[in-house]
C-alpha positions as CSV (number, residue, x, y, z in Angstrom):
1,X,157.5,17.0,72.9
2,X,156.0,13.8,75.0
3,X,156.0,10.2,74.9
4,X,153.5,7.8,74.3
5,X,152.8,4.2,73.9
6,X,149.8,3.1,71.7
7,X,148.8,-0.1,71.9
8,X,146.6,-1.2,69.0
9,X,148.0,1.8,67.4
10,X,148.3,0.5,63.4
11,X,144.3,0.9,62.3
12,X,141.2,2.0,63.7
13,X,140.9,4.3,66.3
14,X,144.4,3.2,67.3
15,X,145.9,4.7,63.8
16,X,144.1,8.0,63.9
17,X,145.2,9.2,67.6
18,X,148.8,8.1,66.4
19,X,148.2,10.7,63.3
20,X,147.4,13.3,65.4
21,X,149.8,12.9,67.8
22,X,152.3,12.6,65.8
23,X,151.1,16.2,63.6
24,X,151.7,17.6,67.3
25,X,155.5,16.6,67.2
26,X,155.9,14.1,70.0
27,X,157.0,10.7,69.7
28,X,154.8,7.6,69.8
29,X,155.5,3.7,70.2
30,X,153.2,1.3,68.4
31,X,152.8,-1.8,69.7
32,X,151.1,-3.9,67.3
33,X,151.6,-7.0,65.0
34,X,151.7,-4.9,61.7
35,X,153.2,-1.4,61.4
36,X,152.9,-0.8,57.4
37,X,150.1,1.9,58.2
38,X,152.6,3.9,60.1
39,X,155.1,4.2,56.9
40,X,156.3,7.7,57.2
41,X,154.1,9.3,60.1
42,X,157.0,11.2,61.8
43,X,158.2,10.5,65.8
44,X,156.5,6.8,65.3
45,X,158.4,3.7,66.6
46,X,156.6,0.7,65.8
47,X,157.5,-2.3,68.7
48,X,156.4,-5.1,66.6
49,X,154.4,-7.1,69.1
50,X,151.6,-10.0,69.3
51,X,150.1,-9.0,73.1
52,X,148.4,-12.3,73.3
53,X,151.4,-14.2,73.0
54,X,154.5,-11.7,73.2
55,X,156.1,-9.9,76.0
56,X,157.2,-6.5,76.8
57,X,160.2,-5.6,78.2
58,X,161.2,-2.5,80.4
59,X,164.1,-1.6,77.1
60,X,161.4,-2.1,74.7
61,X,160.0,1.8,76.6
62,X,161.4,4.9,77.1
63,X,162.3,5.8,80.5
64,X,159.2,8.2,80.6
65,X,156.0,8.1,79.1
66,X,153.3,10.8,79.6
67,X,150.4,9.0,78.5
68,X,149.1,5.0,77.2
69,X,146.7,4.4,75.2
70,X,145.2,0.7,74.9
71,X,143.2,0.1,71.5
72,X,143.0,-3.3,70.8
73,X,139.7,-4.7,70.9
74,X,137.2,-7.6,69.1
75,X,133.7,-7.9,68.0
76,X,132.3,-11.1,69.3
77,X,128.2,-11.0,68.4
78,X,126.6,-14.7,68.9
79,X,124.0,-16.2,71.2
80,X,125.0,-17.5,74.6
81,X,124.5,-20.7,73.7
82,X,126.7,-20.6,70.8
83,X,129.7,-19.2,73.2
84,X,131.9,-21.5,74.4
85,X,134.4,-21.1,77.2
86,X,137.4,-20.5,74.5
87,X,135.8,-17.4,73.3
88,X,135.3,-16.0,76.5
89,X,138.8,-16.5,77.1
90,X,139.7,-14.9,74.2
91,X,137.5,-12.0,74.5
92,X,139.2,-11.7,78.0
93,X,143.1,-11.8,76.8
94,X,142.2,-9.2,74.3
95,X,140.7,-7.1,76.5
96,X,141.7,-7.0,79.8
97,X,144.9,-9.6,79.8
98,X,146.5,-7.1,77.1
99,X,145.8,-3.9,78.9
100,X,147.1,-5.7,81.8
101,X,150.2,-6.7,80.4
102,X,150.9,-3.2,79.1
103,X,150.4,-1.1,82.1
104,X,152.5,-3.4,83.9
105,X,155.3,-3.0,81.7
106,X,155.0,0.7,81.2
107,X,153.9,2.0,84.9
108,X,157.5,3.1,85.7
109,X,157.9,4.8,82.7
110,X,154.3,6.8,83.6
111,X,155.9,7.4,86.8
112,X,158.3,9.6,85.9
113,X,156.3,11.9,83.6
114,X,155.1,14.6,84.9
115,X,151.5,14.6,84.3
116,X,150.9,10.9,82.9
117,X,147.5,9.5,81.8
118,X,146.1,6.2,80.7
119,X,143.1,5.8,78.5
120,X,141.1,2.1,78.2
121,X,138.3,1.0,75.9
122,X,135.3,0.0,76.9
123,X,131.9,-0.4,75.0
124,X,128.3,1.2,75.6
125,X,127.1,-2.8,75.7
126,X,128.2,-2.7,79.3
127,X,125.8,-0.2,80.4
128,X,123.0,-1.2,77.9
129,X,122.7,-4.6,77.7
130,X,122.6,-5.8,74.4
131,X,121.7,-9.2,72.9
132,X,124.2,-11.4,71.2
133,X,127.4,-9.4,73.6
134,X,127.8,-11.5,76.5
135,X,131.2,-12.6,75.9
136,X,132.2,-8.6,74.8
137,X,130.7,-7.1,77.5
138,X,131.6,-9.6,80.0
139,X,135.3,-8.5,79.0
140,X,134.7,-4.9,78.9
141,X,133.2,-5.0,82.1
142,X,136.6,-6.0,83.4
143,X,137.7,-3.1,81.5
144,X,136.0,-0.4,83.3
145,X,136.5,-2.3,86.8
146,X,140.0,-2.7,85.6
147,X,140.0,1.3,84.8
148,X,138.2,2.4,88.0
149,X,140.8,0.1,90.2
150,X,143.8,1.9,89.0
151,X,142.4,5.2,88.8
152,X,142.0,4.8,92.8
153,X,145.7,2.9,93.3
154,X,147.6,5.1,91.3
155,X,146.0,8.1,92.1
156,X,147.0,11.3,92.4
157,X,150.2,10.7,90.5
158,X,149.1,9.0,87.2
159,X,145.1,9.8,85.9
160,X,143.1,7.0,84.4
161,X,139.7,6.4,82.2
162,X,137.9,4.6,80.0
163,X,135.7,5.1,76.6
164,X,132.7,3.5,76.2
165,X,131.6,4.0,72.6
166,X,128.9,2.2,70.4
167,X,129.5,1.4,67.3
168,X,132.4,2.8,65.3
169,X,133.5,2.7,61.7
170,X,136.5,1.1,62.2
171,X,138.2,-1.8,60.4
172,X,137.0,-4.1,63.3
173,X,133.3,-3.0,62.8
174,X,133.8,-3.7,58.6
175,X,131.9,-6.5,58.6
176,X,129.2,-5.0,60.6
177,X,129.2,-2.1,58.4
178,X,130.4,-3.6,55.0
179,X,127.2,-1.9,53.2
180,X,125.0,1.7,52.8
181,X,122.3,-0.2,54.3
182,X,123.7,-1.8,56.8
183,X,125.4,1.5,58.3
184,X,122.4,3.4,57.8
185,X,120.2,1.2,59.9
186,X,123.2,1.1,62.8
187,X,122.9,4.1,62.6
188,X,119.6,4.9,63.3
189,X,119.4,3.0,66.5
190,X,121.2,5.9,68.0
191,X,120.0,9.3,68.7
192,X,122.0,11.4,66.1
193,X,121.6,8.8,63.8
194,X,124.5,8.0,62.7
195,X,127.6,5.3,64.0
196,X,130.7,6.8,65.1
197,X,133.8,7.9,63.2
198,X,137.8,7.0,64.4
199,X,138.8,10.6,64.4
200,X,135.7,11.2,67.1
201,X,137.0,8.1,69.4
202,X,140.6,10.0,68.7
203,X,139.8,13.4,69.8
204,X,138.6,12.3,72.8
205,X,141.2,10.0,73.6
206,X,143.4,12.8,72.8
207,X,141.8,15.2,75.2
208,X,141.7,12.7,78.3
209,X,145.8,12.2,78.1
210,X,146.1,16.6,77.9
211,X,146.3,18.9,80.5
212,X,142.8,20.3,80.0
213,X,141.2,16.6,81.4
214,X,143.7,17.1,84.2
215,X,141.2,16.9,86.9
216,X,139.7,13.7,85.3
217,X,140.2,10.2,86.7
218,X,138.5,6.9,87.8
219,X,135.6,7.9,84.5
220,X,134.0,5.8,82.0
221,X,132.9,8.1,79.2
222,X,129.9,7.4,76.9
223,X,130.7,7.9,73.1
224,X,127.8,6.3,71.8
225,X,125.6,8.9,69.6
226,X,123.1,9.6,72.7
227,X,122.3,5.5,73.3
228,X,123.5,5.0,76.9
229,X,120.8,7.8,77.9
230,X,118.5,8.8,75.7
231,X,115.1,7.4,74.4
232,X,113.5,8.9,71.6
């Protein structure tokens, strides 16, 4: 049995790594400002936490943790012009501000597993470039740098990497996705022709905190249906 802190961890992609976790038997802390989707999901403390405005303390943790998970994201499509400083800021304290503010509170924990792992989100609009995602990919970019940075400082004893996936069917993306037609034609800008799924996002979240990614650090990972590198 391991520990493991999920921020993000009540919906989305969050929610369904906590599930399988959890089927394994370990024991996983939520932090997130709603915990009523983790009703009866066994090993699962939920740290009821806002990270934009809330702290975490070092009692809040276990004294080990072999792996951290950072979900919590945002969707923030508008022209440049239409963007004003505040929502970059936002985008920013969501993105990077949180993941900051975790990791700090829960690297001495990592430091005394055995094998620990971190796993950030990023999104295949850094990579791309994408109309309408300046302010989300100017904050996932920070993300990755953020990723790559502590990957090299807290390397060889804890491993970390990033996801970049495109779209996801995820309670974030609803409104994106709120239709057949609208899924179907995000779906068919990618290659398989399809967006992603939760559990997909989860599996390979899941796979970069085991012991079979355990000569994987410092990566940013495309989950994105073939669109960071293909051109059909």
């Amino acid at each position: 049995m391991k520990n493991y802190l999920i921020a993000g961890g009540s919906s989305g992609i969050g929610l369904a790594l906590v599930k399988k976790l959890s089927a394994e038997g370990h024991r996983i802390f939520v932090v997130s400002r709603t915990g009523d989707s983790l009703t009866g999901l066994p090993g699962v403390s939920h740290l009821h936490k806002d990270l934009l405005t809330d702290e975490i303390a070092e009692g809040d943790l276990p004294p080990t943790l072999d792996g951290v998970v950072y979900c919590p994201g945002s969707i923030n499509l508008k022209p440049f012009k239409s963007l004003k400083p505040a929502a970059f800021l936002e985008d920013f304290q969501i993105n990077v501000l949180g993941a900051v503010k975790v990791l700090q509170a829960a690297h001495k924990a990592l430091k005394a597993a055995e094998n620990p792992a971190v796993v950030l989100f990023s999104t295949v609009a850094v990579g791309q470039g994408m109309p309408f995602h300046a302010s989300i990919a100017a904050a996932k970019g920070a993300v990755e740098g953020l990723a790559r940075s502590l990957a090299a400082e807290w390397a060889p004893a804890i491993r970390v990497n990033c996801i970049a996936p495109s779209l996801t069917d995820t309670p974030m993306a609803a409104r994106l996705l709120s239709s057949d037609e609208k899924k179907e034609a995000a779906g068919a800008r990618h290659p398989l022709k399809r967006v992603g799924t939760a559990e997909e996002a989860a599996a390979l979240a899941h796979f970069l905190l085991g012991e079979n990614s355990g000569w994987i650090t410092g990566q940013v990972i495309g989950l994105d249906g073939g669109m960071s590198t293909l051109k059909l």
